[in-house]
C-alpha positions, 0 to 999 in steps of 0.5 A: 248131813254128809257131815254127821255121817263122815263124824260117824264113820270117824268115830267108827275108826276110833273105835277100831284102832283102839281095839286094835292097840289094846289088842296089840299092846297085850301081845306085846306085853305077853312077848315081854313077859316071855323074853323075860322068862327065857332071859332069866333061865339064860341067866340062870344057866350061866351062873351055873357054868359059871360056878361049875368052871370055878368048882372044877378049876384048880384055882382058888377062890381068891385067885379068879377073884382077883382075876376078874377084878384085874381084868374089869380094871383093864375094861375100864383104862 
């Protein structure tokens, strides 16, 4: 008998730590989709000063090309 009740008890516990993970995994899966929100506008922002400085620069188009492909040629050496 004490055994039915310990199975009982068990199957109780289950049922609460699946709650719990499906619980747990929506906040994380909300968390995520917001991180990616806020990563995208960080992105987004970025392209813009980015394609402000090159607006603004005296330099051409070629040139911060060329420095940029120059200066990943360096990284990877």
């Amino acid at each position: 008998m004490a055994r039915t009740i310990g199975m009982e008890s068990l199957l109780q516990k289950i049922e609460l730590a699946q709650a719990r993970v499906i619980k747990t995994k929506a906040a994380y899966d909300e968390a995520v989709g917001d991180l990616q929100i806020l990563l995208d506008k960080q992105d987004a922002l970025r392209k813009d000063e980015i394609w402000n400085a090159i607006t603004q620069s005296s330099k051409s188009y070629e040139e911060i090309l060329k420095l940029i492909i120059e200066d990943n040629n360096l990284d990877k050496e």
